[in-house]
C-alpha distance (Angstrom), angle and dihedral (degrees) to the residues before:
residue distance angle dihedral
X1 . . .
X2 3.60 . .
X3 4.08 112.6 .
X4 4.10 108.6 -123.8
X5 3.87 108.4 -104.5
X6 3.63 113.7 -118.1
X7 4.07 109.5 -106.5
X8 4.02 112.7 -101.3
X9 3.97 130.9 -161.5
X10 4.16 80.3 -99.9
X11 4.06 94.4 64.6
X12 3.65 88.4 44.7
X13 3.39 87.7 59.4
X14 3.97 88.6 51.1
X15 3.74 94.9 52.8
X16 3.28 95.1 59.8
X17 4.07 97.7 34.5
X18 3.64 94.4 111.6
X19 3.42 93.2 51.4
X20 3.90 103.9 49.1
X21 4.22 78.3 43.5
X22 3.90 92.8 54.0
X23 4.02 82.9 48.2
X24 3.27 102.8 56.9
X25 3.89 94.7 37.2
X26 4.38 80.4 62.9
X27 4.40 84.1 -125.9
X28 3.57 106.6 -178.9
X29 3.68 92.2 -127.1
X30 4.03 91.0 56.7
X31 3.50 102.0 95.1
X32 3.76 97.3 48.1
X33 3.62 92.2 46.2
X34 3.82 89.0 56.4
X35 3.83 90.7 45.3
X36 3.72 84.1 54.7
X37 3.66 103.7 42.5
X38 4.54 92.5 44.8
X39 3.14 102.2 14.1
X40 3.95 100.7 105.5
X41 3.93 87.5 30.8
X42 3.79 94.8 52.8
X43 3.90 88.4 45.4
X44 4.17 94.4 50.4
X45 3.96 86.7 50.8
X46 4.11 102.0 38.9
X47 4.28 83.3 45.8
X48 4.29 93.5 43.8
X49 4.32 85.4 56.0
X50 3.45 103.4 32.5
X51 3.69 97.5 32.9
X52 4.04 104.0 -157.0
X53 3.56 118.7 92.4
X54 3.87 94.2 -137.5
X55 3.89 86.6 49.7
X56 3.73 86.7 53.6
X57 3.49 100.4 50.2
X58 4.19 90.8 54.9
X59 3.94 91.2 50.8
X60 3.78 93.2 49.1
X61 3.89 88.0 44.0
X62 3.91 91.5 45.7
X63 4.02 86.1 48.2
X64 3.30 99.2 57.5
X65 3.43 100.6 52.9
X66 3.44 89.0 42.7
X67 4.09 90.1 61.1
X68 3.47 84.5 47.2
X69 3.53 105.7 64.3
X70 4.00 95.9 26.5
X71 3.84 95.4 56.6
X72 3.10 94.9 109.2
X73 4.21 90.1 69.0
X74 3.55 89.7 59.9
X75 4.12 103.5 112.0
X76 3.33 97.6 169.9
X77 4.16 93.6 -115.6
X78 4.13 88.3 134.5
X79 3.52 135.4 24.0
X80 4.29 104.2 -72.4
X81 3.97 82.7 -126.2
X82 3.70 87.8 56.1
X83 4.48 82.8 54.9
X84 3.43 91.0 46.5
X85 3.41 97.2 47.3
X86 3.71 96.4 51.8
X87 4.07 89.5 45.6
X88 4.02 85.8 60.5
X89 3.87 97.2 38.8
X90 3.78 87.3 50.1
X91 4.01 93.2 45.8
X92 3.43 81.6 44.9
X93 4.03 107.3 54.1
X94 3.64 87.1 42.3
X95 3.94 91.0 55.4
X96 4.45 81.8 51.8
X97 3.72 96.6 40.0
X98 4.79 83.3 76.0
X99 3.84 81.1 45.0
X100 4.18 108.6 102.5
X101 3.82 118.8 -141.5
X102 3.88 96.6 30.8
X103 3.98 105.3 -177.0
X104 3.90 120.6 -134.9
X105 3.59 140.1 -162.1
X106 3.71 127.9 -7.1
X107 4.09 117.5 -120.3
X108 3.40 120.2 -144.0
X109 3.28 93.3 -127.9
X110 3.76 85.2 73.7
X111 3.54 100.3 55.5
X112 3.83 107.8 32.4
X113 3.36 123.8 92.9
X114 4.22 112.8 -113.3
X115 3.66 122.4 -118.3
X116 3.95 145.1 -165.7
X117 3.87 119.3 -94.9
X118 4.16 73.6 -117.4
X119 4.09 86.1 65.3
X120 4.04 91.3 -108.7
X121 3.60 128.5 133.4
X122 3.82 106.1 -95.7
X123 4.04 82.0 -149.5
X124 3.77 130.6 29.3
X125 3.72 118.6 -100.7
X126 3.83 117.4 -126.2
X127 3.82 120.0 -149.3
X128 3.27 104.0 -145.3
X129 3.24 99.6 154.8
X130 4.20 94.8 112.7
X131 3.93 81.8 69.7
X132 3.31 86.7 75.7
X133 3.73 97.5 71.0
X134 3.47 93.9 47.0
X135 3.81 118.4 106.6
X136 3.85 93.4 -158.0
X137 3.48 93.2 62.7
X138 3.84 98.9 38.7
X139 3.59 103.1 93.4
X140 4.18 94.3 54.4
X141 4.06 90.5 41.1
X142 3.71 80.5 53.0
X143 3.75 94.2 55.6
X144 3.51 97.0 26.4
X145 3.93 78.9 66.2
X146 3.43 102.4 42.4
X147 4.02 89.3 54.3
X148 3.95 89.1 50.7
X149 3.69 94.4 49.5
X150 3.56 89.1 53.6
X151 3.97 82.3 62.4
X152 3.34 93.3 62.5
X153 4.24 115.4 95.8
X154 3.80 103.4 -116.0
X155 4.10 91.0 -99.0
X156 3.12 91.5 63.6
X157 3.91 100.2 41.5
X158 4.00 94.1 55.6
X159 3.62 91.8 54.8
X160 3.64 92.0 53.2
X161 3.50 97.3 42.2
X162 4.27 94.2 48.3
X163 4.10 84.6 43.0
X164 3.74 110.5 40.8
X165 4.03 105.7 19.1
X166 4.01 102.7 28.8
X167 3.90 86.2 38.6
X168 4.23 90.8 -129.0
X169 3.74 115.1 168.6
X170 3.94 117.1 -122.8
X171 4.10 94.1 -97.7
X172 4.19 85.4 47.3
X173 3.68 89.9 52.9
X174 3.79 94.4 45.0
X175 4.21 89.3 47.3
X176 3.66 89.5 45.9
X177 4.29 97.2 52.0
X178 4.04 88.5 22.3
X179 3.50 89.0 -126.9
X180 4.03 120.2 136.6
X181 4.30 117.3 -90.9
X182 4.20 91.2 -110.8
X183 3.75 84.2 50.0
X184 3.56 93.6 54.1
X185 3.89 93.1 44.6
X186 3.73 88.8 48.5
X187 3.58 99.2 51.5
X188 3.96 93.2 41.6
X189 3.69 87.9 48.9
X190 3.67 93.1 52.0
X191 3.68 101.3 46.6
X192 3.69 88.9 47.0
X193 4.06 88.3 61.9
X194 3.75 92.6 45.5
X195 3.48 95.7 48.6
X196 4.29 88.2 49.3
X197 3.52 90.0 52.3
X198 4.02 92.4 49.3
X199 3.20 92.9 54.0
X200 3.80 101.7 38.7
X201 3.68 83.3 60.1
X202 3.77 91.7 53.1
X203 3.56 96.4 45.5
X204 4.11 92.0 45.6
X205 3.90 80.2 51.9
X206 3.60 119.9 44.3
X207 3.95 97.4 176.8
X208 4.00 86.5 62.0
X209 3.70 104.0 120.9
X210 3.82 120.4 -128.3
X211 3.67 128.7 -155.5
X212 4.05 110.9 -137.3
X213 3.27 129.2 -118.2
X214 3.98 120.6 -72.9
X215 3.37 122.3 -79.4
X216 4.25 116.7 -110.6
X217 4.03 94.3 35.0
X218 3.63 117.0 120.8
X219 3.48 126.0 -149.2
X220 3.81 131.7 -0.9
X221 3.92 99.2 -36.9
X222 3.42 98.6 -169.0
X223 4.33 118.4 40.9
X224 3.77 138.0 -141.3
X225 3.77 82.5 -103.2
X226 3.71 86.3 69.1
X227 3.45 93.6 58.7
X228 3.41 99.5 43.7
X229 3.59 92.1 59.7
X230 4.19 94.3 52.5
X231 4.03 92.3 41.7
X232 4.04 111.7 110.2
X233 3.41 107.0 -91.3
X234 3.76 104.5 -120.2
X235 3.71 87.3 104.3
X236 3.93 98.1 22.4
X237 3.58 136.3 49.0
X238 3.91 96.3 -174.8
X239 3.93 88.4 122.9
């Protein structure tokens, strides 16, 4: 039996050859088909950088018609979700760069755990990575990680969303921001371990108060993947 062959940049740009072909052919039914096919997607990512839903809404609007009419640019060099990606991100950052109070990087100091000059844990780590699995606890792990996402500064929040919820590969994520592969490792890397210690705090506490989700997003935002990925890694080795 033949093993599957991990998927490449070249058989995203298969999966979505018909479309990019119905695109540049002007079909009538092009535009709705790409609604359909990104719609959701370009709405997680334009919401995770410029935060608002309303905000959002305009960049995936502004995208759209943006694909629409530059089409014709499309060679083919990169994956077309990797182009439509970085059409949104870009529609996106420009939509944040009127927004006051922008946050930047993430310090490590934030997001590692603390330690004894002796090289202990100054606090016991809880696995709680089994609550995962559990369908009781689904629904507040879901918006206990929707709330901690929202932490994030945008940066940080696009990576995260290409990498862990759209499934992205590192060298998607960094063609979709235009950022550099390490970068895009490093910043997934370091929103995973703030996430993990958000939410070990709020499953070590279950009287911590979470805010729900956003108003104006449809659907689960944020996918079991996500959690996967941020869940102590006795069981996992996502991160």
């Amino acid at each position: 039996m033949m093993t599957p062959r991990p998927e490449t940049a070249s058989t995203r740009i298969d999966r979505d050859g018909l479309l990019v072909k119905a695109l540049q052919g002007r079909e009538p039914a092009a535009a709705e088909l790409l609604v359909t096919t990104y719609g959701d997607r370009a709405y997680r990512l334009a919401k995770g950088i410029a935060g608002s839903a309303q905000d959002a809404e305009e960049v995936v609007q502004d995208a759209f018609w943006t694909v629409v009419r530059k089409i014709d640019t499309f060679r083919g060099e990169a994956a077309f979700a990797s182009w439509f990606y970085r059409i949104v991100s870009n529609a996106a950052y420009q939509k944040l760069r009127h927004q006051p109070g922008r946050r930047g990087e993430i310090s490590f100091d934030e997001v590692l755990p603390l330690f004894h000059e002796n090289g202990q844990h100054v606090t016991p780590i809880a696995d709680w990575s089994p609550s995962v699995d559990d369908p009781s606890r689904e629904t507040e792990l879901r918006i206990a990680l929707t709330a901690s996402i929202e932490e994030l500064p945008p940066d940080y929040r696009a990576v995260l969303i290409l990498h862990d919820v759209e499934g992205l590969s590192n060298v998607e994520v960094a063609e979709s921001l235009g950022i550099t592969v390490p970068n895009a490792k490093s910043r997934t890397h370091r929103a995973r371990l703030f996430l993990r210690k958000r939410l070990g705090s709020f499953m070590s506490d279950a009287t911590v108060g979470v805010a729900a989700p956003s108003p104006g997003v449809t659907g689960p935002v944020f996918c079991r993947g996500a959690l996967s990925a941020v869940a102590p890694p006795s069981r996992r080795s996502a991160c």
